[in-house]
C-alpha positions in Angstrom: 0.0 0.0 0.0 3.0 1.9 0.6 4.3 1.7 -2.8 1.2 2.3 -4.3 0.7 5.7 -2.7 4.1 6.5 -3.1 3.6 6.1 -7.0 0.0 7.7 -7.4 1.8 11.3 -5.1 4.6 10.9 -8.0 2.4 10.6 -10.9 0.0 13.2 -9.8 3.0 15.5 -9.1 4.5 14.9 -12.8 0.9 16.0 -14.1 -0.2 12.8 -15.8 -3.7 12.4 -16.0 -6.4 11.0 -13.8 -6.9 8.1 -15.6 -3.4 7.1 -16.1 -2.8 7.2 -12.1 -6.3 5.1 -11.2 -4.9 2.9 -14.0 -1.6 2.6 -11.5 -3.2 3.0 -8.3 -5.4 0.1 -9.7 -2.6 -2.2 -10.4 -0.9 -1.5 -7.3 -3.7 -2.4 -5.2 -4.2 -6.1 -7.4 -0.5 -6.3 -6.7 0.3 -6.0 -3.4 -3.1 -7.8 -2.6 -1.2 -11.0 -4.4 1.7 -10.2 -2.3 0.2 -10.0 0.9 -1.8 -13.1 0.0 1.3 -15.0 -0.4 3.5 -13.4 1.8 0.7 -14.5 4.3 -0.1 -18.4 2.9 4.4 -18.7 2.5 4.5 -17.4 6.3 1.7 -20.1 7.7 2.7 -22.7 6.1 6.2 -22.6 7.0 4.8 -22.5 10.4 3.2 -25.4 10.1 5.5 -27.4 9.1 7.3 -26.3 12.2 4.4 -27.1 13.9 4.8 -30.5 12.7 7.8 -31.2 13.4 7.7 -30.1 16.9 4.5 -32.5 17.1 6.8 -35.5 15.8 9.7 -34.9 18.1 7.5 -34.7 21.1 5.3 -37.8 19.7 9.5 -39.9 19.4 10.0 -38.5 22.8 7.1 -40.0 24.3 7.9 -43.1 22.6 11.2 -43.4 23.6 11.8 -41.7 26.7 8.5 -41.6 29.0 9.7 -41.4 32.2 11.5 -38.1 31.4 8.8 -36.4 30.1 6.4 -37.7 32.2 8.3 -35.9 35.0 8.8 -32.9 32.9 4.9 -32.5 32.3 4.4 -33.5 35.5 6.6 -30.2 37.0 4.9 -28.0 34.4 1.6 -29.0 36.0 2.6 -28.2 39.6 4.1 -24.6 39.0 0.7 -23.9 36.9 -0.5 -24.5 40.6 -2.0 -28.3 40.3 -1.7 -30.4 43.6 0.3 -33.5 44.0 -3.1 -35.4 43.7 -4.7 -33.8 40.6 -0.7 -34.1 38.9 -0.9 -37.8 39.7 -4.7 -38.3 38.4 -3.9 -36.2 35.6 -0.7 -38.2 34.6 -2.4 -41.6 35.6 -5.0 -40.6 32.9 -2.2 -39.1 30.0 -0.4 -42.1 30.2 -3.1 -44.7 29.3 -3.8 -42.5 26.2 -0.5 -41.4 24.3 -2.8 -39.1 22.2 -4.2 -37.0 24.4 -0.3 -37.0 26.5 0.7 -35.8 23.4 -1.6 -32.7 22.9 -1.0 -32.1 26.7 2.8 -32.2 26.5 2.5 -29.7 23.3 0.2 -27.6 25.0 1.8 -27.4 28.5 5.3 -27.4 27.1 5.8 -25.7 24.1 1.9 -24.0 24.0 0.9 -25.4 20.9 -2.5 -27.0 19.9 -2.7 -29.8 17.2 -5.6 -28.4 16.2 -3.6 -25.6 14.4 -2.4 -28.2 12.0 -6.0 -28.6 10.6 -6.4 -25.0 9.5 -5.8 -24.4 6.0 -3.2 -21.4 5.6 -5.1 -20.6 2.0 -8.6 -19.6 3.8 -6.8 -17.9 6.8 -4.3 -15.6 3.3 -7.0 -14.8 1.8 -9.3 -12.7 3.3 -5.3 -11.2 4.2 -4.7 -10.0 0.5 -8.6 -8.9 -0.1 -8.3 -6.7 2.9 -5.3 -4.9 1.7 -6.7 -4.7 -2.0 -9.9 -3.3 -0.5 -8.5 -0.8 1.8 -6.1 0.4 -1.1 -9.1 1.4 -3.0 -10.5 4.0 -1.1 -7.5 6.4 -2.0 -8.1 5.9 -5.9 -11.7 7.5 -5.5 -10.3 11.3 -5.1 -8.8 11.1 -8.9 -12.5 9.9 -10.2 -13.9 12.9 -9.5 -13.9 16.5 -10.7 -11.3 17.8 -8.3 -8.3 20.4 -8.6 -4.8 18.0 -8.5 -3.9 19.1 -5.1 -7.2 18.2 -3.7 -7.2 14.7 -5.3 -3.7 14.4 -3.6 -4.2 15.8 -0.4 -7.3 13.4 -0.3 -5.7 10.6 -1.8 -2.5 11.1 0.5 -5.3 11.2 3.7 -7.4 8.2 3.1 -4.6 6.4 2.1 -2.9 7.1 6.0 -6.0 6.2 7.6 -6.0 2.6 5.4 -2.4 2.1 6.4 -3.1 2.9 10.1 -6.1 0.2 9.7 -3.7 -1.9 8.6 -0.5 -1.3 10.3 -2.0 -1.3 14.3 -4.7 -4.4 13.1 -7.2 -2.4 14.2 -9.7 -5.0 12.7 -8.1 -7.8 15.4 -8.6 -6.6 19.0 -6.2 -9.1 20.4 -3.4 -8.4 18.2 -4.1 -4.6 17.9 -1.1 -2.2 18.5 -0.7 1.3 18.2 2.8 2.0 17.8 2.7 -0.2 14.2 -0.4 1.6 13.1 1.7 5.1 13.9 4.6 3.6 12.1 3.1 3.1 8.9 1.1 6.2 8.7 4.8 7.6 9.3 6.6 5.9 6.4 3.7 6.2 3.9 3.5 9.9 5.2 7.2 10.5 4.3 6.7 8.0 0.7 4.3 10.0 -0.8 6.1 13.4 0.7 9.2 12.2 -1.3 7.8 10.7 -4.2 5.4 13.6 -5.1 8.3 15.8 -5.0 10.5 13.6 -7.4 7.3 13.7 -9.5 7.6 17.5 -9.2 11.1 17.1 -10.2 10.4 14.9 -13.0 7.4 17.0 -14.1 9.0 20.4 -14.4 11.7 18.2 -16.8 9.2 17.2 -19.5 
């Protein structure tokens, strides 16, 4: 999204036309909506497969060395504040049924949930990549209209920030939302299209 107001502030300050910057702002936005899409689906997956592998080593481990990690779930339980008596019911239980002592030991021990492995990392990219294609539209609407070129920029520039805060904090996920991200974004596409519009300026006053 960065890129894509960068170049829309550098055409519009090089005086090309409306049309020729939605045409670019368009692409931009089908662009890094593929990117993020990928970027997203690479990044799950390759935690999966982590995933798995940690799942496998702690599956060998339970095969081949029970007592020790019988003991080491078994201290995990007691500082999460379970008595002696509930640890040895607990284990008594985990150890007739290697399945469920194996999602315990990944969840107490390394705070992972088999369950994760189910999800499919193409349905959790690509709502990813339609958000950012969506939210890079909004700043492409300014240039359909019958506006002067600094007002199309100056509203472009604004709605585009407010789509990169949206973005950059998570705003949309309350558990994972953060501030300081959605201030540093709005700072770096602040200073992109501050520096690309000039070069378009530059560029512009060359022709």
């Amino acid at each position: 999204m960065i890129e894509g107001i960068a170049a829309t502030s550098a055409l519009n300050g090089a005086g090309v036309d409306f049309r020729t910057i939605l045409v670019a702002g368009f692409a931009f936005a089908v662009a890094g909506g593929l990117s993020m899409f990928f970027s997203s689906y690479l990044s799950r997956r390759t935690e999966l497969d982590s995933l798995r592998l940690d799942m496998a080593r702690e599956k060998m481990e339970i095969e081949t060395e029970p007592d020790e990690e019988r003991i080491e779930l078994a201290g995990i339980l007691q500082k999460e504040g379970y008595t002696q008596n509930e640890v040895d019911v607990i284990m008594n239980r985990l150890s007739k049924n290697k399945e469920l002592w194996l999602r315990e030991q990944l969840r107490h021990e390394l705070h992972l949930h088999i369950d994760e492995l189910e999800s499919n990392p193409i349905g959790r990219s690509i709502p990813v990549g339609v958000a950012f294609f969506l939210l890079a539209l909004p700043s492409l609407v300014p240039y359909l209209l019958d506006v002067s070129r600094t007002s199309a920029l100056l509203a472009s520039v604004a709605l585009s920030l407010v789509a990169l805060f949206v973005l950059g904090s998570r705003l949309f996920i309350v558990r994972s939302y953060t501030l300081r991200g959605g201030l540093e974004s709005v700072s770096i596409g602040a200073v992109a299209a501050l520096l690309l519009y000039g070069t378009g300026l530059v560029i512009g006053a060359l022709r």
